[in-house]
N, C-alpha and C positions, 0 to 999 in steps of 0.2 A: 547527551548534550543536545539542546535545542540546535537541527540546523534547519536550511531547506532544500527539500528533497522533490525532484520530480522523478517519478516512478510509473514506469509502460510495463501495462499489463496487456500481456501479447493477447493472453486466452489461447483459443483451440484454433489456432490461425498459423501460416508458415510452415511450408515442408524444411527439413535440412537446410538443403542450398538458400531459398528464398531467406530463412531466420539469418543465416549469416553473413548474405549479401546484405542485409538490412544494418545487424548490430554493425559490419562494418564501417559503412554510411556512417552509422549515427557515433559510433567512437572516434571517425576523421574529424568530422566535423566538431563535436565535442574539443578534441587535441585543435581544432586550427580558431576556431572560432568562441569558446567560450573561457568568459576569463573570471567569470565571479567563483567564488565559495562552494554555490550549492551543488550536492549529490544527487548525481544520473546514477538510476537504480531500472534493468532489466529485467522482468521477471516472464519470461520466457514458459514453451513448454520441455520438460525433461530432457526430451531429445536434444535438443540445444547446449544445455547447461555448462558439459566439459568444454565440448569450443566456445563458448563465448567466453568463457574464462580465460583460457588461453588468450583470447582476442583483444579483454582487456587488461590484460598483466602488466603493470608498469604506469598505466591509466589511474590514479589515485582517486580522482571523485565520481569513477564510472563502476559499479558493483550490478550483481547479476544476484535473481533471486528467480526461487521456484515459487509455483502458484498454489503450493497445498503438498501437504505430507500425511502419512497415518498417526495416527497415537502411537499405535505401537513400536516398539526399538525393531521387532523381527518377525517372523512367523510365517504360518499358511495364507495368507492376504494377497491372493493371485491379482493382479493389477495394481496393486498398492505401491507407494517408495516411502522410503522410512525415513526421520530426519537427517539419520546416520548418513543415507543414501545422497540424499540433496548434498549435505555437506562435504562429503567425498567429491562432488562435481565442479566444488569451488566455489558456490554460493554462497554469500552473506544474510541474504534477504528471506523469507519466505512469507506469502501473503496469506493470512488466514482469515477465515469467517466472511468472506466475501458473499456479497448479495446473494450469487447466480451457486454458489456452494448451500447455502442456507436455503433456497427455493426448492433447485432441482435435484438435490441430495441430501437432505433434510439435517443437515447439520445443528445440534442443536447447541445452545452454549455451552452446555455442561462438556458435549464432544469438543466444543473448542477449546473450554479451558486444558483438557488432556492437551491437545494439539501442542497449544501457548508453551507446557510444560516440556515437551519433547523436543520444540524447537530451541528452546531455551538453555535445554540440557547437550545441545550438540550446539551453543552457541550462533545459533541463528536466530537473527532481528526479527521480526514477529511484524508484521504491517496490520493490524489488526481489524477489520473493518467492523463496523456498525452502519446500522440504517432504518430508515423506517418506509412502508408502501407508501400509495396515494391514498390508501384505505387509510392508514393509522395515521395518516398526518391529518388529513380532512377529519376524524374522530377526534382530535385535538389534545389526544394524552401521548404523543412523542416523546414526550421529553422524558418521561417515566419511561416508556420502550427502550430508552440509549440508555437512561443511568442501568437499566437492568441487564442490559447487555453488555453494558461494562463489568457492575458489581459480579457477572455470574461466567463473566469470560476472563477476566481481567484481575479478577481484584483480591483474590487468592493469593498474588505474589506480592511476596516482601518489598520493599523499595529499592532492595540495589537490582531485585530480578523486572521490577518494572522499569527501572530508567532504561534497558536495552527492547522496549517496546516504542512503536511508533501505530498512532491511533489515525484511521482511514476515516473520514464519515460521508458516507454514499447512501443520499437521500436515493432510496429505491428508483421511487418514479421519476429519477429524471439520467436514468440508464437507458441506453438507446432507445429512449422513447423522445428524442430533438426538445425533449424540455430541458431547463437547467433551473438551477436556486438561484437565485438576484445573488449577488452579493452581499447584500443585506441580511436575506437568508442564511444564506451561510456563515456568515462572520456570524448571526444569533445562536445558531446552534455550536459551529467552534467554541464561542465563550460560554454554552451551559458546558459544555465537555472539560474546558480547560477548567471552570469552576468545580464540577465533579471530581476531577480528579485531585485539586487542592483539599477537599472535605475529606477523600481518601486519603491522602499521603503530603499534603501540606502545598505550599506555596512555591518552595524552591522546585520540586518534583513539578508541580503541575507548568510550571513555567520552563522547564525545562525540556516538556515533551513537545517532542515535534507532532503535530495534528495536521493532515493532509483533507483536503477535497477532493473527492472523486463521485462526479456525475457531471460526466459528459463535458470536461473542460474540452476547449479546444483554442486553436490560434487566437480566435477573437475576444475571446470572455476570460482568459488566462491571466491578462494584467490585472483587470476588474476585482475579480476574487482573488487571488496575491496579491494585492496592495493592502486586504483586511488584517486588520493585527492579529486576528488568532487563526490567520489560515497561513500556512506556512511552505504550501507547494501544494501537489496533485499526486493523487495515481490516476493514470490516463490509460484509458482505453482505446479506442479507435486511432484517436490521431500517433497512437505512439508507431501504428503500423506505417506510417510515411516519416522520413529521415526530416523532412526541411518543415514539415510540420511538429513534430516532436521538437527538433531546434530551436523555434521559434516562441513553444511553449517554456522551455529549458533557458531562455534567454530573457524572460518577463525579467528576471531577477539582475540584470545587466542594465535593466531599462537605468 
């Protein structure tokens, strides 16, 4: 079901202590101060995962996710954690195909669509991201870049395995590089995604996925792009590492 979701992507950031003095912050504050609808989604690194579960037990629109899992259920995969694994820790969420996965470790869709598959099979939410460079946006064929990264990460699942998918779209270049998409921007490509996904799976599906922005929202540009009709919250990067920043993004939706 369509909701809105604002979701912090820690990344390789926060020892122990640090992660938990944080999520705690951000769960008070959530419990005293926020009163709309939308879902606070943590996607933390491993180390974290069982305590923040714990931290938010009882907390109903605060859920914790991991940043990536292997395909595989089990094996010799020294550094690896399996869906099985994330879901053992208490997680709902798991983000996959993210920009800085797809650069620095060459993920490719086909590896995602396994990924999509595993998560799905241990019942974890799938945050799915797409994106396009500065390179492929200024070459001016993006739009074919997303539908292909949907059709070849995504589009393999049935409809009741898609409606537990939630679609990220993170213009590449404007990830900690202090640029962002106008609103405009963004709400353009939201509506080719939400249209794509109607051509796959119909009207009621496409209307019913929640589609996030993620690049580089932060306190001031959070209302601007959440007030667009087919953007429907964030996965935030940076600002999720501060509690009254995150808040305040978390809060657009109370406006």
């Amino acid at each position: 079901m369509r909701k809105n979701i604002v979701a912090g992507n820690w990344k390789m950031n926060m020892d122990y202590e640090q992660g938990l003095s944080l999520f705690s912050e951000i769960v008070n504050m959530v419990k005293d101060e926020v009163r709309g609808e939308q879902e606070v989604v943590v996607c933390s690194p491993y180390i974290h995962l069982p305590a923040l579960a714990k931290l938010s037990a009882g907390v109903t629109n605060v859920s914790i996710g991991s940043q990536n899992c292997h395909q595989a259920a089990s094996g010799a995969y020294t550094g690896e954690i399996s869906a099985s694994q994330v879901k053992s820790t208490g997680a709902t969420y798991i983000i996959l195909g993210h920009s800085e996965r797809r650069a620095y470790f060459g993920e490719t869709d086909e590896l995602l669509a396994a990924k999509v598959d595993a998560a799905l099979g241990q019942q974890l939410k799938p945050i799915f991201c797409i994106g396009e460079t500065k390179e492929e946006r200024e070459a001016g064929d993006f739009f074919n870049l997303l539908k292909g990264q949907l059709n070849k990460g995504l589009f393999h699942l049935n409809e009741e395995q898609f409606r537990n998918v939630v679609i990220a779209y993170e213009p590449v270049w404007a990830i900690g590089t202090g640029l962002t998409a106008s609103p405009e921007q963004a709400q353009e490509v939201h509506a080719f995604i939400r249209k794509t996904l109607a051509e796959q799976y119909g009207e009621a599906v496409a209307n019913d996925t929640t589609i996030l922005y993620g690049g580089s929202a932060n306190p001031s540009n959070a209302e601007s792009l959440f007030s667009q009709p087919d953007i429907d919250g964030g996965l935030i990067g940076g600002a999720s590492l501060k509690s009254r920043d995150f808040l305040q993004i978390i809060n657009v939706f109370n406006a």
